[in-house]
N, C-alpha and C positions, 0 to 999 in steps of 0.2 A: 504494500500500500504506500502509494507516494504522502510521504509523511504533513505534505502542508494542501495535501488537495481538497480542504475544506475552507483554503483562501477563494475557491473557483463562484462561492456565493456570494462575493462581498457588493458584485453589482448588482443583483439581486435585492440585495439587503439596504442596498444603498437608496433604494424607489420607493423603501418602508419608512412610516414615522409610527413612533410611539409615542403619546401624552398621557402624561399623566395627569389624573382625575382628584386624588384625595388620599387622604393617610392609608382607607381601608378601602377604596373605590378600587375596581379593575381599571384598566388605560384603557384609551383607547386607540386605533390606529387607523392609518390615512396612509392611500398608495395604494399600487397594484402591481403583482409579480404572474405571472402564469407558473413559474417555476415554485413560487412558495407557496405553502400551506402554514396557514397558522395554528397549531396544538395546545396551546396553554395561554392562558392568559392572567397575568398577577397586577398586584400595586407598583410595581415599577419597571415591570418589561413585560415583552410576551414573545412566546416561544414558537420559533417557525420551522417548521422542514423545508429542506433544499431537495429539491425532488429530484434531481441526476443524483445525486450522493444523500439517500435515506437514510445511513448508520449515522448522519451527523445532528444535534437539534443545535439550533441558534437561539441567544438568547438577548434580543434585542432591548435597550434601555430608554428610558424618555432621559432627554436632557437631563433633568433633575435629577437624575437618578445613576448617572455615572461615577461618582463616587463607591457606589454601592459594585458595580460592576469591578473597576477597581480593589477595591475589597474582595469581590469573590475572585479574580486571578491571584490573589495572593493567598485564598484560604487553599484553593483546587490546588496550586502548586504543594502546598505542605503536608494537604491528603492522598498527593500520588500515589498510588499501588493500591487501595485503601478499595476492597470488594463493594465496601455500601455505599458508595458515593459514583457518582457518572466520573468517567474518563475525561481529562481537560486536554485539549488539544493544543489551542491557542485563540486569540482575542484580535477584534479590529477595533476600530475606533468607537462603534456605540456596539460591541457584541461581542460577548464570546462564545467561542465553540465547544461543545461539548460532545458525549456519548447521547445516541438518541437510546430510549430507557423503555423496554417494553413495557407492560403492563398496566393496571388500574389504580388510582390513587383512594386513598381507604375512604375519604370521601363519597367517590365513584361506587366505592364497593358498601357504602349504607345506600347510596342512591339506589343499586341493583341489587342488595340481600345479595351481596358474596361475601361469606364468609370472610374472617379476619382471623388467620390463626395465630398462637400462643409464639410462634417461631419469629412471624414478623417483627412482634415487640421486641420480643429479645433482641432482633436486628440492631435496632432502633435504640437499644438501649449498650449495646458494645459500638454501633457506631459512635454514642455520645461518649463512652470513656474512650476511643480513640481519640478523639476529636479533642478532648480533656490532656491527653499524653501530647499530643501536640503543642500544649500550650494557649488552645482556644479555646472558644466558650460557644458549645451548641446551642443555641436560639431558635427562636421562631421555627420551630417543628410541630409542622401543625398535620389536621386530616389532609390537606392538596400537597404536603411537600413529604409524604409518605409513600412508596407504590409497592402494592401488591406483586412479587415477581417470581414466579416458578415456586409460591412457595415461603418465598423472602422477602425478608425487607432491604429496600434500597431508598436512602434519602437523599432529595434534591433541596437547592438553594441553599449554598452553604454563605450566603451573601453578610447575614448577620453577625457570623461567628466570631469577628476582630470586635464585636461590643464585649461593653461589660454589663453585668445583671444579669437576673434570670427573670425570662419574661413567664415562667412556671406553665406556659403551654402545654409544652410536654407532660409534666406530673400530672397535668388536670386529666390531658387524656389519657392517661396512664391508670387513674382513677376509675375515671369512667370507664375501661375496657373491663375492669375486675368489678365495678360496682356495678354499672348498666349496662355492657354491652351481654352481658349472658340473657339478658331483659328479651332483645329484639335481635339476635344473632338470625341469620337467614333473611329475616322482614327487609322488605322495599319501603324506605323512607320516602314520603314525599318530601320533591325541592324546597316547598314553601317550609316543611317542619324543619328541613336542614337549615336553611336560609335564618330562618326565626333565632333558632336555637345558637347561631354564629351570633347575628348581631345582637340577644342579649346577653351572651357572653363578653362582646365586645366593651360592654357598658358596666360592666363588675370591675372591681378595684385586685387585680389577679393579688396583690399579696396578704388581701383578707377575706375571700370569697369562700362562702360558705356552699360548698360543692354539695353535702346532701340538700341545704335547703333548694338550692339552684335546679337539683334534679328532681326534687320532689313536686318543683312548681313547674318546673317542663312536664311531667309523667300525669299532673294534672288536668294542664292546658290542651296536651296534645292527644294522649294515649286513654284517660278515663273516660271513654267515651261508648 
């Protein structure tokens, strides 16, 4: 494999705009490529396939948002070799290039009652002490920056990780897998329940939130019906 033929996107990449919307808003984007496809869409990039060369995903940044890009070339270089994280290849000016990552984000996998096995966490949870042995600090691992893979867990956006704090994401839903998730395991969530349950999570104070109250008044609202 010619080691840099994942620069053969940049003209491509170059037709795209990304904007950003809001702290918690998706971006949006403006452009057109016949070659790209867009797969992911977050708060400060969104993620394209180059379609002559599919192993690769691009991960385009809004202006605002390149610092954070930055950040993640310097996190991806330090995770090299590392099974749960995508392969970094190299960066342009608003993008870098990464491993494109089969599978379903656990998200995806309440939206569709697939299953969420005991193995993935554990992924997710030796991926954070790698990440810990590095010298960085795992953040913002949420249900979309999870995927379902053969099995395993594999996590994306390592963008956060040069912060300091803990945003306690992780433990919450670490919680919730042992508290609630045996509740609705298989069940198809609908989007609006998902959707709901995000943004009043979003509205809690993560370092004194009272997680049985929070789930007892979801299990309420959504489920006692």
């Amino acid at each position: 494999m010619n080691t840099e033929e994942w620069k053969q996107a940049e003209k491509a990449l170059s037709s795209m705009e990304v904007m950003k919307q809001g702290t918690n808003d998706p971006v949006t984007i403006e452009g057109e490529s016949n070659d790209l496809r867009c797969i992911g869409i977050g708060t400060d990039a969104a993620v394209f396939v180059y379609e002559p060369l599919p192993h690769y995903a691009y991960k385009l940044y809004a202006a605002e948002a390149l610092p954070k890009k930055e950040a993640e070339i310097r996190v991806y270089r330090s995770l090299q070799g590392s099974p749960y994280f995508p392969t970094f290849y190299g960066a342009g000016e608003r993008y870098v290039a990464i491993s494109r990552e089969s599978g379903m984000t656990l998200y995806d996998c309440l939206l569709y009652g697939v299953p969420v096995p005991r193995q993935v966490i554990d992924d997710v949870e030796a991926a954070r002490s790698f990440v810990r042995e590095k010298g960085l600090n795992p953040r913002d691992i949420h249900l979309k920056n999870v995927l379902l893979q053969n099995g395993r867990g594999k996590v994306l956006d390592v963008s956060e990780y040069i912060q300091s704090g803990n945003d306690r994401r992780w433990e919450h839903l670490l919680w919730a897998y042992d508290n609630v998730y045996p509740l609705i395991e298989g069940k198809k969530l609908p989007l609006w329940v998902l959707e709901a349950v995000k943004n009043g999570y979003y509205r809690l104070d993560p370092s004194s939130v009272n997680l049985q109250e929070f789930a007892e008044r979801i299990k309420k609202l959504f489920f006692n019906r």
